[in-house]
C-alpha positions in Angstrom: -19.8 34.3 -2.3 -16.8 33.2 -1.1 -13.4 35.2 -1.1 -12.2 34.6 -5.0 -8.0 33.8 -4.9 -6.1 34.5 -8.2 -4.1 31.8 -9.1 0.0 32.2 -9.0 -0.5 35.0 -6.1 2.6 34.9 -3.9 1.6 33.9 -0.7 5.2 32.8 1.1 9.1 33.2 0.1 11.5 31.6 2.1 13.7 34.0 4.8 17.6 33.3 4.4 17.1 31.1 7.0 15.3 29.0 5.2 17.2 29.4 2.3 20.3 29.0 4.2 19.7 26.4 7.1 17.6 23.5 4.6 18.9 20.1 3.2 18.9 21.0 0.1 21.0 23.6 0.5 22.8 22.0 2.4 23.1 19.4 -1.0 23.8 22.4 -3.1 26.9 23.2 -1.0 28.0 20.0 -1.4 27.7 19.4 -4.9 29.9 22.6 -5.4 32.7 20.8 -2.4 32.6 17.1 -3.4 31.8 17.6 -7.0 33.2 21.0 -8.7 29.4 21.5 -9.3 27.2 24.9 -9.0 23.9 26.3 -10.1 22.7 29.6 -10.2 19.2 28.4 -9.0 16.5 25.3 -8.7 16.0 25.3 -12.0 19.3 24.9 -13.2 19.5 22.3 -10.6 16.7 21.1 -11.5 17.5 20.2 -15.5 21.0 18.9 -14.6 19.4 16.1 -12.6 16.6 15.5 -15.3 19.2 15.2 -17.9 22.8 13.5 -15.9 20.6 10.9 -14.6 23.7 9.1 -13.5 25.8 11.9 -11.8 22.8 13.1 -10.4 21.5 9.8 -8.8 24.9 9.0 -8.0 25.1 12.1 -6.0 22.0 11.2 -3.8 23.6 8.2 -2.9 26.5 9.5 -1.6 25.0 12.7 0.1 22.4 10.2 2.0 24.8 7.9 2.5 23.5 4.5 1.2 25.2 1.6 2.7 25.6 -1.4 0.6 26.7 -5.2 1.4 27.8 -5.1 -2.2 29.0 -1.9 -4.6 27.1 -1.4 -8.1 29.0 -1.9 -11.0 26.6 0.1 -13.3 24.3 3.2 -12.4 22.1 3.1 -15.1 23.0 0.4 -17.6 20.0 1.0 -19.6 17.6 3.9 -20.1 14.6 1.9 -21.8 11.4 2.2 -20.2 10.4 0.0 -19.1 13.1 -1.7 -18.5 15.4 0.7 -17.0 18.6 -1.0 -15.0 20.1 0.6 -11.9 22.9 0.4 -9.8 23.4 -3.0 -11.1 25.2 -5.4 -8.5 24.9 -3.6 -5.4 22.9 -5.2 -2.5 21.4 -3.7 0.4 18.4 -3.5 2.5 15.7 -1.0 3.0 14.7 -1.8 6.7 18.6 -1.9 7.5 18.6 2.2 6.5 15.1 2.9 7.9 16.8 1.7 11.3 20.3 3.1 11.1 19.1 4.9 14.6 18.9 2.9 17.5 19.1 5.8 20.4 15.8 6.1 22.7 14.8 9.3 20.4 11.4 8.8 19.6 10.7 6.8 16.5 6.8 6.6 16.2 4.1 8.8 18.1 0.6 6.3 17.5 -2.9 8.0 18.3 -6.9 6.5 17.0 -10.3 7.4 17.7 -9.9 4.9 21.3 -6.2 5.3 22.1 -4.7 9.0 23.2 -0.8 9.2 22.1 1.5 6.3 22.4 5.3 6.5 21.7 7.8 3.8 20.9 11.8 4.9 20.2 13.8 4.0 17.9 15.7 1.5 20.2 12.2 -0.1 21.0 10.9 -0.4 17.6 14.2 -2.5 16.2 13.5 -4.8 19.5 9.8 -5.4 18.1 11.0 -5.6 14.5 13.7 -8.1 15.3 11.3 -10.0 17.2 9.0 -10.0 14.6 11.5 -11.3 11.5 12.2 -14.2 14.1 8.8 -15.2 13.9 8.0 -14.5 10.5 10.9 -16.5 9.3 10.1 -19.8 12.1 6.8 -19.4 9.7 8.7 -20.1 6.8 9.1 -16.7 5.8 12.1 -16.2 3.3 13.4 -14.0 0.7 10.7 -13.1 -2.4 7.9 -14.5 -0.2 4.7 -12.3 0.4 3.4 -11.3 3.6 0.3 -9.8 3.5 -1.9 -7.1 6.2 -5.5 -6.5 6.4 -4.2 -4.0 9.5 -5.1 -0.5 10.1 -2.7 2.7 10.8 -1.1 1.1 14.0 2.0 0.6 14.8 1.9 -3.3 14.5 1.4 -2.8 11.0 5.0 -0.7 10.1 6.4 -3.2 12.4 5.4 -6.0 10.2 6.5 -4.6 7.3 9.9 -3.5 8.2 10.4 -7.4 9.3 8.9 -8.7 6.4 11.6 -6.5 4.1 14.9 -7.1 6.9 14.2 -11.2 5.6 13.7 -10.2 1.9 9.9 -10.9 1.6 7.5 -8.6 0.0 4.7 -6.6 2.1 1.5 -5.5 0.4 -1.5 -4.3 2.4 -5.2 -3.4 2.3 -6.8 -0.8 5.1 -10.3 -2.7 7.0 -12.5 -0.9 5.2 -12.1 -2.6 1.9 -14.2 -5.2 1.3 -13.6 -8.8 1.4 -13.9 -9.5 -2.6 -11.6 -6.2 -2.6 -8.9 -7.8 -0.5 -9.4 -11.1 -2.0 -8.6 -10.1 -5.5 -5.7 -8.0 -4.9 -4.3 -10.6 -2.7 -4.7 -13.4 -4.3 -2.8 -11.9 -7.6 0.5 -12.6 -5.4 0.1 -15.5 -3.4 0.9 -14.8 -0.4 2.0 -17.2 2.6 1.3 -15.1 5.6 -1.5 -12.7 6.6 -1.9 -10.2 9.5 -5.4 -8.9 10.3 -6.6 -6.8 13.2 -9.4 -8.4 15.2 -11.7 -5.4 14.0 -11.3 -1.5 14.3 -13.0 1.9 15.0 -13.7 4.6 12.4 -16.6 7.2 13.0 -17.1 6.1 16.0 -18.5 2.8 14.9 -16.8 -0.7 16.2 -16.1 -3.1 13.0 -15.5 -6.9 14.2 -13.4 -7.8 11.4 -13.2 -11.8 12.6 -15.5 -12.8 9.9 -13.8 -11.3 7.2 -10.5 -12.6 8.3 -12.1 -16.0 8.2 -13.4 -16.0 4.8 -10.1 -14.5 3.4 -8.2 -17.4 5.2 -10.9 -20.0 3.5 -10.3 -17.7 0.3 -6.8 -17.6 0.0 -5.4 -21.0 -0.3 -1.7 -20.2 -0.4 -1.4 -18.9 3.5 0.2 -21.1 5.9 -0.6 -18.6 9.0 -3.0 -16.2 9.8 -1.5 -14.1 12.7 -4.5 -11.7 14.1 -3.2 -8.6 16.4 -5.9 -7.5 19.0 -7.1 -4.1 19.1 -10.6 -4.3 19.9 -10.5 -7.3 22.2 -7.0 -7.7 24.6 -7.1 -11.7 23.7 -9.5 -12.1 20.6 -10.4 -16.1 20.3 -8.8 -17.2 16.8 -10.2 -20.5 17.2 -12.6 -20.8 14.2 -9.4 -20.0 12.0 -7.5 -23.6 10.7 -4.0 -21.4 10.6 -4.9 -18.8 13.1 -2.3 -17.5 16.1 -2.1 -14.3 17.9 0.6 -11.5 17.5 2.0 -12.4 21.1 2.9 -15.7 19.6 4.7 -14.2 17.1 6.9 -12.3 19.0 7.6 -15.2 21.6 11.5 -14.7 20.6 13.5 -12.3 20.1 17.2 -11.7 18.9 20.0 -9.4 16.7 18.0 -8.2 13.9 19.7 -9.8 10.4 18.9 -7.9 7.2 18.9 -9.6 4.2 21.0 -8.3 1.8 19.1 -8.2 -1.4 19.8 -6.4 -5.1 18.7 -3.0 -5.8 15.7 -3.7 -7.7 14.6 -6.7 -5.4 10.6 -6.5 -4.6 10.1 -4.1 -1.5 6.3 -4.3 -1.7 3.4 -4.5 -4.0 1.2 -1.5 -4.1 -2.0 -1.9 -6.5 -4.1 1.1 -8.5 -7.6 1.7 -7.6 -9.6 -0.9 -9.3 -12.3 1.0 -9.9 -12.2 -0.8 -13.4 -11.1 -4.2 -13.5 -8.3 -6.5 -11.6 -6.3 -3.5 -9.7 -2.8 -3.7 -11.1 -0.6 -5.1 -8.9 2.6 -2.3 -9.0 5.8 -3.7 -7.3 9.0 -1.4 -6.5 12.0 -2.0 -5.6 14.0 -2.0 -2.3 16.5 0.5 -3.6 14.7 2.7 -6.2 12.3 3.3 -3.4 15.2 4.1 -0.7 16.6 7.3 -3.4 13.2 8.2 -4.4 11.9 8.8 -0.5 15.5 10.1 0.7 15.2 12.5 -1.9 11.9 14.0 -1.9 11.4 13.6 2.2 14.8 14.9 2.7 15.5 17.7 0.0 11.9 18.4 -1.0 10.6 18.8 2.3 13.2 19.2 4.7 12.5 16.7 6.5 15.2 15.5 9.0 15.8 14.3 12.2 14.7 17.1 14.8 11.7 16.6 12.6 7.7 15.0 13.6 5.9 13.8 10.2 2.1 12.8 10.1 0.4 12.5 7.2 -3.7 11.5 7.3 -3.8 7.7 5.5 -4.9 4.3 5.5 -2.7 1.5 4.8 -4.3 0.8 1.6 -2.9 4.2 -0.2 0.5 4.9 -0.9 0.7 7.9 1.1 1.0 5.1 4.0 4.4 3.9 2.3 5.5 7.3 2.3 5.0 8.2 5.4 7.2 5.6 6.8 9.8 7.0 4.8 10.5 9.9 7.2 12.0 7.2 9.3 14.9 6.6 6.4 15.8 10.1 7.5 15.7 10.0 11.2 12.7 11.8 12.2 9.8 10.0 14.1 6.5 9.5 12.4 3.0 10.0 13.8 0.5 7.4 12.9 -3.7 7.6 13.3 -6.1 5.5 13.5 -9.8 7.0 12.5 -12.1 9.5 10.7 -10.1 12.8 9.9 -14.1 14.4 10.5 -14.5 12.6 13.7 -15.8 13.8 16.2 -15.2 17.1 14.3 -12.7 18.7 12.0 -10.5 19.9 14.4 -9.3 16.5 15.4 -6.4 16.2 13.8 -5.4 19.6 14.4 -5.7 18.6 18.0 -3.5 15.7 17.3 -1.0 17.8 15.7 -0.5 20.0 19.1 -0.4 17.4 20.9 1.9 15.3 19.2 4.1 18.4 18.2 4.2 17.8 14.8 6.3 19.5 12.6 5.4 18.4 9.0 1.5 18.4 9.0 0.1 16.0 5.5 -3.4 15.5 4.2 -5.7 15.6 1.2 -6.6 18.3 -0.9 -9.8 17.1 -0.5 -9.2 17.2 3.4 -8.0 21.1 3.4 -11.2 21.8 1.4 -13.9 20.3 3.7 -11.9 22.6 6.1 -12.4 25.1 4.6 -15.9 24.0 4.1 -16.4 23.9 7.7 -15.5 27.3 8.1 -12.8 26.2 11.2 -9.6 27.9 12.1 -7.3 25.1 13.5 -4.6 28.2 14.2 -6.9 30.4 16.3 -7.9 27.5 18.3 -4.4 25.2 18.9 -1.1 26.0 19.2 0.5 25.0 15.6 3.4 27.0 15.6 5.9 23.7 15.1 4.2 23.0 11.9 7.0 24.5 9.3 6.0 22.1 6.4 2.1 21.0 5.5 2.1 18.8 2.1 -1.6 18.3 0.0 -1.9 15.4 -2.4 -4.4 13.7 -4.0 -6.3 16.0 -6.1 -5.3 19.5 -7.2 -5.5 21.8 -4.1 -7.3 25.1 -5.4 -6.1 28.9 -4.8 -8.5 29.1 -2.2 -7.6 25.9 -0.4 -3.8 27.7 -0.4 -5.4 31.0 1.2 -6.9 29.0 3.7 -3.5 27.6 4.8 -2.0 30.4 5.1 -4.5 32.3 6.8 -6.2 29.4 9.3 -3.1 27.5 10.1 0.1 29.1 10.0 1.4 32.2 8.1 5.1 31.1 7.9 5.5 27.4 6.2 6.1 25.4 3.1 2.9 24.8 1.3 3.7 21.6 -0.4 1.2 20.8 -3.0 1.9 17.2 -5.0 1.7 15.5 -8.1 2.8 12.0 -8.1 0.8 8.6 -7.8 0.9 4.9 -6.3 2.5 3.9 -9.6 6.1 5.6 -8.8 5.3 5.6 -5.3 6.0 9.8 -5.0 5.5 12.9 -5.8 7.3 14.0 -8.9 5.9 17.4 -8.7 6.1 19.4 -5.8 7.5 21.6 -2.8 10.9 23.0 -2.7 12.2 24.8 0.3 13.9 27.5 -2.0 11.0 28.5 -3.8 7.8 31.0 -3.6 4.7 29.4 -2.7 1.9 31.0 -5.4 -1.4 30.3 -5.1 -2.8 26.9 -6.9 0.5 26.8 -7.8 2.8 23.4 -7.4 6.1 24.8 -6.9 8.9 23.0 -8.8 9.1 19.4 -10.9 11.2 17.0 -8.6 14.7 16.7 -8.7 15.6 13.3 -11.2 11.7 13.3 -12.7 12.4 14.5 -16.1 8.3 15.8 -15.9 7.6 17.4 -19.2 3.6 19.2 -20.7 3.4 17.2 -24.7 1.0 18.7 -26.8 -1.1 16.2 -29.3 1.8 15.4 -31.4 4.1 14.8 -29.0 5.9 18.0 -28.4 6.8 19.9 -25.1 5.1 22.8 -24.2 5.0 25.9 -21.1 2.6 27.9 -20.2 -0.3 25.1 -22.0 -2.3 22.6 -20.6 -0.8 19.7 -22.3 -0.3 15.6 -20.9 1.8 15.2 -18.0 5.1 13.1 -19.1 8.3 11.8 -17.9 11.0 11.4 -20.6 13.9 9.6 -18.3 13.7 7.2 -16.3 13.5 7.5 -12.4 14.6 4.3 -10.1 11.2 4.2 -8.2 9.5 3.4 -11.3 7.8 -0.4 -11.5 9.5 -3.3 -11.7 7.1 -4.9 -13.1 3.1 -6.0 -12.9 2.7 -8.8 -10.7 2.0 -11.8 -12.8 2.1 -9.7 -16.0 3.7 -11.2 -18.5 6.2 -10.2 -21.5 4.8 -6.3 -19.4 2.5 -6.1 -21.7 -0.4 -4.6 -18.7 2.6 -2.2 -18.1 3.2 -1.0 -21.8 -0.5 -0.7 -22.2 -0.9 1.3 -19.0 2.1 3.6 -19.2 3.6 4.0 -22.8 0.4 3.3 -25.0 0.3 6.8 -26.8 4.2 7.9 -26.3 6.2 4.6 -26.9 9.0 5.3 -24.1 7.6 7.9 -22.6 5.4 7.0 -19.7 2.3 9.3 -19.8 0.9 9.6 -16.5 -3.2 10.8 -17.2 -2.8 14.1 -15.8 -3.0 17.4 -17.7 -0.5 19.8 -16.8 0.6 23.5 -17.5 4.3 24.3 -16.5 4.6 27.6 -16.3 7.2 30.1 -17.4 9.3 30.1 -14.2 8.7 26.4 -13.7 6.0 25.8 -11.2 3.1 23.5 -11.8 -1.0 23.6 -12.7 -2.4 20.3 -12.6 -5.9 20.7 -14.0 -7.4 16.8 -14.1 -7.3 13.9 -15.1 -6.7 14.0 -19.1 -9.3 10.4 -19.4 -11.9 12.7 -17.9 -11.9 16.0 -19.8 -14.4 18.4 -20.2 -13.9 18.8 -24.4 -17.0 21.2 -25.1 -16.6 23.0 -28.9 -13.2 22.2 -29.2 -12.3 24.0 -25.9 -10.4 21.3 -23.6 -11.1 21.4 -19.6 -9.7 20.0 -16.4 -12.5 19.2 -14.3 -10.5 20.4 -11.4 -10.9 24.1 -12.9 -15.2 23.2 -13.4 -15.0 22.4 -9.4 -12.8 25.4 -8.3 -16.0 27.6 -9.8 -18.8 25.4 -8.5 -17.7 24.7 -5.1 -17.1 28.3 -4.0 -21.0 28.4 -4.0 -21.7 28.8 -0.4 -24.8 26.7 -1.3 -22.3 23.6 -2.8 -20.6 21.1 -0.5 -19.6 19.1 -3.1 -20.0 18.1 -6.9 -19.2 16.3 -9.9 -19.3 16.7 -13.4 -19.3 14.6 -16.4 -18.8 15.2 -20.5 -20.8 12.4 -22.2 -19.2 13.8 -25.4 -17.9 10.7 -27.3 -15.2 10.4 -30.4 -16.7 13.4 -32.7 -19.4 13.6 -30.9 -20.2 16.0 -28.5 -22.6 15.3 -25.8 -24.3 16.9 -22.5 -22.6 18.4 -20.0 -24.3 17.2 -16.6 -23.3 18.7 -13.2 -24.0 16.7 -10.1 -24.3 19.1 -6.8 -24.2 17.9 -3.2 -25.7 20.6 -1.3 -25.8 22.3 1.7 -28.1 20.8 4.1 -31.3 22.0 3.9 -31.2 23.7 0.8 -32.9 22.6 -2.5 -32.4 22.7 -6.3 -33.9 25.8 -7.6 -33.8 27.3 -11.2 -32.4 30.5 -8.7 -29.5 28.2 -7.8 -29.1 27.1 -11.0 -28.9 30.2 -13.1 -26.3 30.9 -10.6 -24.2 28.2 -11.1 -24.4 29.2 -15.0 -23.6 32.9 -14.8 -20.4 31.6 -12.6 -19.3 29.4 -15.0 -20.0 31.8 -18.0 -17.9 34.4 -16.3 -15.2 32.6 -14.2 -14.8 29.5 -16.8 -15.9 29.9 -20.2 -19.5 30.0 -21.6 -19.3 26.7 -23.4 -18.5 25.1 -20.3 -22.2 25.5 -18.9 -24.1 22.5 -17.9 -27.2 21.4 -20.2 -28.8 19.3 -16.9 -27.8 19.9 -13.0 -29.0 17.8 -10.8 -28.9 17.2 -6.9 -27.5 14.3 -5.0 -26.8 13.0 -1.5 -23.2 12.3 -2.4 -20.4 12.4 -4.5 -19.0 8.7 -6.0 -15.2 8.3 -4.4 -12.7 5.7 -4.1 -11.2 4.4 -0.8 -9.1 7.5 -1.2 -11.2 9.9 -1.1 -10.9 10.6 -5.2 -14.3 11.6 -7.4 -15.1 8.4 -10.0 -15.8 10.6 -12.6 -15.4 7.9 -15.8 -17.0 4.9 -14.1 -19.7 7.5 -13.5 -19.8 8.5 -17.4 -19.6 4.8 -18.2 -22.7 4.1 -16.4 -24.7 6.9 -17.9 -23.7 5.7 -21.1 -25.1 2.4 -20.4 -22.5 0.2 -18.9 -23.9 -2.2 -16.5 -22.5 -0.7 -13.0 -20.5 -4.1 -12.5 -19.0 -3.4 -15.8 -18.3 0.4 -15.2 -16.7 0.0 -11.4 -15.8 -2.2 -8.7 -18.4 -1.7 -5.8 -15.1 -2.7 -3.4 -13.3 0.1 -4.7 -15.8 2.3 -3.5 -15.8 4.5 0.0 -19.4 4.8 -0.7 -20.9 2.1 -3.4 -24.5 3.4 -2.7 -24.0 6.6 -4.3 -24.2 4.9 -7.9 -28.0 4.2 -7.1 -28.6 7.5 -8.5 -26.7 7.6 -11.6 -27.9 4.1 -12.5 -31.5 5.8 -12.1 -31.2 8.3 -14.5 -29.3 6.1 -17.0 -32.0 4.3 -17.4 -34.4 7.2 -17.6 -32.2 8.6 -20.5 -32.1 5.2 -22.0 -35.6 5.4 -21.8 -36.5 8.4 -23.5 
């Protein structure tokens, strides 16, 4: 059995250095100097800037220094949401602030499963950039126009964007790996006029020609007037069969003084879309400024990031942790970008990268940390990861245990900074804070400005119980809008269904008494057995510290006042096998470490666990299906990382049917 971590132990507290030498106490000081302003602590801090949304925001303009072609008249001319106005009348650009540096520091450090580390500086990547808007607009390229990429991690990909939004036009992109319907239908929701597509890739040490796909995208797409394709299997891939089709070198044939387009605050930046696992993904646009604050912010005074600084963060151009990443260049560091399977050829492979490229702020998935964990490695022992001071986990809940492993297989002295945020606001509104304990399982603060709040049934804030994860105020990286969505009536239905003007996010949460955060699951997939409400995330913490368990899943087919089985699906070990042993074990766990009406009525064994492209568990497509949804009905296949898992639970759906 492995080692059992009690959640909120203290596991780090920052030295006065830390407390002294970080930007946001840096900020702090500055409140008190340019604005008569002081707090006694984060959480003081914390509620001014949930509550004087104005005074606050305004302040993280001016501390970051946001240059504008145009001042705002208004901060926050309306509070609706959605809906929610801000700085009203100023113009600016996000690209311009992304590359305020132009210096030979490094800007980008690039790395894949075929390329060892590449580096461009900052003064190099506004040479390609500007090249690039040159092209883009002798294509026709101009303000509100969408430029689309079907592009890896790579550096020709942040290129792209940052001289799609220096002209005004509005970047969305989808990682290789999805399939064609996949990129079809998100794409074609927005119409875009130009596409960039690699001429395949390498993942798992399998070559993908991607020259087919491109082609029937092109064919499917009707609104593009160029295909550009950027080799990086082939040095000169033919793009002959294409009727639009040039290469990235033609592209970049001139070059000249980068102009950015001055544009208004909440003018399209790019267009992000949910997972799809259920019908049309939602196409989820932000704004050039609300995204600027928001990443400033949280990458500056949330994790410390700033100039001296390296950030990497594991991701595919088709989650949002992609656009986040490239935030760290609004604050001056240099980003590190890869290319490839975080398990191949092992699990020490990004570790290795991390030496190498001496990163400094080390990001991943919770689900990543845990199948390190899993693997029993210790990355610390085996390469020098002293620089890393900050290592962020996002995507799921990151359990006690996954915390422990940090600290004890990594590096003792850093910022554990577990998140809560999503593609639809584009960040983390829960998460680290440089002036804070780190506890075990514990997120350690709500973001400054996200007015995050627990609401019971009817409504009502609560602390220390699991209630629905809220925001009450607006925050400026909010959507704009729903592509193609009209009156917002996708967006009300999606956000503010059950708490008209609150948004309700889908998460449950538990705030605690001195204000960290428990996120415990989804709230649309809850385990609800005799009245009893569960996260799954609290079911998997129990299971999968089974040495025998690699993975699992579980599902409540308890309806409206109905309650139904609880089924546990267990990936496990290799080599091992379903026994009533095994399972009487799992039961007596669950009995004693969760709650005895929280024991499974049927386990069962499978090869894998259902996950979207991001790595997430499909737990209510999964319920669906066992209910008796056709699979087509219940998910998108495209959505999947691994489609072929559903074979099983189709199966046994129509057993149960049967019987």
């Amino acid at each position: 059995m492995k080692q059992h971590i009690s959640e909120g132990k203290l596991l780090w507290e920052p030295s006065r250095e830390h407390l002294s030498g970080s930007k946001i106490a840096r900020y702090m000081d500055w409140l008190s100097e340019a604005r008569g302003l002081s707090f006694n602590s984060y959480g003081d801090l914390w509620k001014w800037s949930a509550t004087d949304l104005e005074a606050f925001w305004v302040s993280i303009w001016d501390f970051f220094e946001i240059h504008s072609s145009r001042p705002y008249s208004d901060v926050l001319s309306s509070k609706a949401m959605p809906g929610a106005q801000w700085f009203q009348g100023a113009e600016l650009n996000y690209a311009e602030h992304a590359l305020r540096r132009r210096d030979n520091r490094l800007a980008v450090l690039f790395s894949s499963e075929t390329r060892p580390i590449e580096t461009i500086t900052y003064a190099e990547l506004y040479r390609q950039v500007a090249a690039t808007a040159v092209g883009l607009r002798n294509m026709g390229v101009g303000v509100g126009d969408r430029v689309v990429g079907v592009m890896p991690n790579i550096p020709e990909t942040l290129v792209a964007f940052l001289a799609t939004a220096s002209i005004g036009a509005i970047w969305s992109s989808c990682s290789p790996e999805f399939g064609i319907s996949s990129v079809i239908e998100r794409f074609r929701q927005i119409q875009p006029t130009v596409m960039l597509a690699t001429d395949g890739h390498q993942y798992g040490g399998k070559v993908f020609d991607s020259m087919d796909a491109v082609w029937e995208i092109e064919d499917q797409l009707p609104t593009l007037q160029h295909v550009v394709v950027v080799p990086y299997l082939a040095e000169n891939p033919s793009v002959g069969r294409l009727k639009k089709g040039c290469l990235w070198s033609d592209l970049l044939s001139r070059s000249e003084e980068l102009s950015f387009e001055q544009v208004g605050f909440s003018h399209p930046l790019w267009v992000l879309y949910s997972s799809g696992t259920t019908g049309l993904p939602k196409p989820i646009v932000h704004g050039h400024g609300g995204i600027l604050l928001e990443h400033l912010k949280t990458l500056g005074l949330h994790m410390d990031i700033g100039e001296q600084d390296r950030v990497f963060w594991i991701t595919t151009t088709g989650w949002m942790m992609w656009n986040y990443l490239i935030g760290g260049l609004l604050t001056g560091a240099a980003v590190v970008l890869y290319d490839g399977n975080p398990a191949y050829p092992n699990m020490n492979v990004l570790w290795s990268l991390a030496q190498k490229s001496r990163t400094t702020y080390f990001g991943a998935s919770a689900p990543y940390i845990q199948a390190c964990m899993k693997a029993g490695i210790a990355p610390g022992n085996d390469f020098d990861l002293s620089l890393i001071r900050g290592l962020g986990s996002t995507g799921a809940p990151l359990s006690p245990e996954g915390f422990m492993w940090v600290y004890d297989n990594v590096n003792s002295d850093l910022l554990l900074g577990s998140f809560s945020g999503g593609t639809d606001l584009c960040t983390g509104f829960a998460g680290p804070c440089p002036l804070l304990p780190v506890r075990a399982g514990e997120i350690q603060c709500r973001c400054l400005g996200a007015a995050v709040q627990s609401y019971n049934s009817n409504g009502e804030p609560v602390v220390d119980a699991v209630g629905e994860l809220v925001i009450t105020q607006p925050m400026p990286s909010m959507p704009l809008f729903l592509w193609n969505d009209k009156d917002d009536d996708r967006y009300r239905e999606s956000y503010f269904d059950t708490f008209p003007g609150i948004w309700r996010h889908g998460d449950w949460i538990r705030i605690t008494n001195h204000g960290s955060c428990v996120i415990t699951g989804r709230s649309d997939s809850t385990l609800n057995r005799g009245g009893v409400r569960m996260g799954t995330s609290e079911f998997y913490r129990v299971v999968e510290a089974l040495p025998e368990v690699e993975d699992s899943l579980v599902v409540d087919t308890s309806g409206f006042e109905i309650e139904g089985k609880l089924l546990l699906f267990l990936v496990l070990v290799e080599g091992l096998s379903l026994d009533d042993k095994l399972k009487d074990r799992i039961k007596v766990s669950l009995r004693v470490d969760l709650s005895p009406r929280h024991i499974p009525n049927e386990i069962y064994a499978i090869s894998e666990v259902p996950r979207t492209l991001n790595a997430k568990k499909i737990e209510v497509p999964v319920k669906r299906i066992l209910s008796g949804v056709n699979p087509e009905d219940a998910v998108s296949a495209d959505a999947m990382a691994n489609p072929n898992s559903l074979t099983f639970f189709v199966s046994l759906s129509k057993l149960r049917q049967s019987h």
